[in-house]
Every structure is written in C-alpha cells, then in structure tokens.
N, C-alpha and C positions, 0 to 999 in steps of 0.2 A: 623145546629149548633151543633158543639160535647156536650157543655153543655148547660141545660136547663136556659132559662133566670130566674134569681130570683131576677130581678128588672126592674122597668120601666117606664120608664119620658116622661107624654102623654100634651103635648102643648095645649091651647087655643084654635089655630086652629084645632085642631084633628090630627098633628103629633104626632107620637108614637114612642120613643127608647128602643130598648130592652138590656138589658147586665146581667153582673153579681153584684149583690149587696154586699156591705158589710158595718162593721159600724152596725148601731142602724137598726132593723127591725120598719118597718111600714110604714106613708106615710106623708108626709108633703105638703103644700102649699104653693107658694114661688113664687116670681118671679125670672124668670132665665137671670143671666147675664155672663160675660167671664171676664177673666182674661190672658193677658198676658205673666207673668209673669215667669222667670225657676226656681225658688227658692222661698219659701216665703208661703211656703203652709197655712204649723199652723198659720202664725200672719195673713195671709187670713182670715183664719176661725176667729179669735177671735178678727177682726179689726169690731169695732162695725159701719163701713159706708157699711158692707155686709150683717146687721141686717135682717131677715126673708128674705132672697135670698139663690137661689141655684147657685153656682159657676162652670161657667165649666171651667177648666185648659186646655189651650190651649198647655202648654210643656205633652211632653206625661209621664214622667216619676215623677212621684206623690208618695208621701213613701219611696222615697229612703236615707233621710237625719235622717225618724221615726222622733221623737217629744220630745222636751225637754220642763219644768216647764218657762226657760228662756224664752222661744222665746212667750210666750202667750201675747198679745196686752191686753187684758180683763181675767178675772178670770176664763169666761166661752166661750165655742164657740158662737157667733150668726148668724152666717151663720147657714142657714140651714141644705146645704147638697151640695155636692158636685159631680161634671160630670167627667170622666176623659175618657182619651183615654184607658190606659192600667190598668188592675188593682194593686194597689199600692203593690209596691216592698217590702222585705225585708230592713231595716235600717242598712247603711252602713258605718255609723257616729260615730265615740268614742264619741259623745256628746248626743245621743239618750238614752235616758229614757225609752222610748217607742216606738212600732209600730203605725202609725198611724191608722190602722184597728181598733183594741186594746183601742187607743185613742178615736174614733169617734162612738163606739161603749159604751164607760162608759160614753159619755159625751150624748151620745142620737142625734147623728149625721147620717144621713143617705146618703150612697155612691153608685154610681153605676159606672161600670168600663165596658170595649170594647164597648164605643160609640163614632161614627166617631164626632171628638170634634170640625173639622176642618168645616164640614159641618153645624154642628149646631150655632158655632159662627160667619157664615157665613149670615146664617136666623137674628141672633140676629142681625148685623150691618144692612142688609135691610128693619126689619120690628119690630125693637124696641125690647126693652125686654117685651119678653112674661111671661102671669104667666102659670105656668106648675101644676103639682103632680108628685111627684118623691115617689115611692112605692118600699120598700124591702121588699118581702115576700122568705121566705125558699120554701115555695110548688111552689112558681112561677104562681100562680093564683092570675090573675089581670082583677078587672073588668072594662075594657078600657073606656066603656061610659061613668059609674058615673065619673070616674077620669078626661076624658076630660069635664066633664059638670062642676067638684069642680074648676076644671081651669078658665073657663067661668066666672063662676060667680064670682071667685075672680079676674079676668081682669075687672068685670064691677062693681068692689068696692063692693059686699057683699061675704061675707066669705063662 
C-alpha cells in the first residue's frame, strides 16, 4: 500500500477495513449500513433516520458537489460516519460553501476512504447490518482487538 492506512472499520464479526481517514479523528460506534444513492450525501448525513450509523456510499464519487448551509436535513450531522470507495474529491459546485472533508471534520464526523464499498455492502444485504468501530487516527495505530470486541458488545446491546 503506497500510503499508510490512518483509518479503520473492524466488524462484529472480526472483518477489518483499512483505508485513508479524514473528517473528525478518533473512533465511533455505530451500526453500519449502505446507501444507494449518486447525489445526496450532506442531507444523508444530517437525515436524522441515519442517527448513530455509519454510511457506506455505494456511488464511488463522494465530495464532489462539497456542501452547502441549504441542503442540511437537521442542524447537525447524526450519522456517524461515513464509508466510501474513493476519497472525497474536491467541490465542483458554484453552490458549495464548503469541502466536505472541512465539513465532517468541524462537525466531529469521522470518514474513511479506498474501501472496496461494493464488497462491504454486499456482507451488509447477507448478514444484516453489523455494528462496527470506525477509527481515524494520524499515526495509523489501531488496536484491532479492543475495536472488534467495542463492536461485539455493542451488537449484543451494551455500549
């Protein structure tokens, strides 16, 4: 891998994603689901029926449209955090405010980007939405057990 992973979304069952993070550093707990969807990222994030979930975007191109005050569903994001294939583009919108990086980063949003999105939301339709941990760290040090264990125990209802 040319660059060092500095994020990384370890499954209930003990699958582990590596990519690049960006957005808000640290680690959340969430149940992970998919989305569809080619457009519609931001009102994703702040549509309160994504409340404490992480999203993965099954369009590969995420960031490209950045983020306007408009398009917000809620005041704040409640999604989690969010999966993608590629990591989010530059904003190529006259209607952009802002970058989404930028965005998911002041709002305390955590992102991770080059994970096979197609593979994952593949697990999710055979074997239900799993709860995950999704970790941005800079150093890229992750300690994969405790995180697949904070998974576990939030699949079997305690935090």
């Amino acid at each position: 891998m040319a660059n060092k992973p500095t994020a990384c979304l370890a499954l209930a069952d003990g699958t582990v994603f590596y990519g690049q993070g960006f957005g808000a550093t640290g680690e959340v707990v969430a149940e992970l689901v998919f989305n569809t969807a080619m457009t519609g990222y931001q009102e994703i994030m702040t549509d309160p029926s994504y409340a404490a979930q992480v999203v993965t975007f099954t369009f590969p191109h995420i960031g490209n449209t950045g983020v306007t005050p408009q398009d917000d569903e809620a005041a704040e994001p409640v999604a989690s955090g969010i999966v993608v294939k590629w990591d989010p583009t530059e904003p190529s919108n006259w209607r952009a405010a802002s970058d989404l990086v930028d965005w998911m980063e002041r709002r305390g949003r955590i992102g991770i980007g080059g994970v096979d999105t197609r593979r994952l939301t593949r697990a999710i339709r055979q074997q239900g939405a799993p709860h995950v941990v999704l970790a941005h760290r800079t150093d890229g040090q992750f300690d994969i057990a405790a995180m697949v264990a904070r998974a576990r125990l939030a699949g079997a209802g305690r935090p």
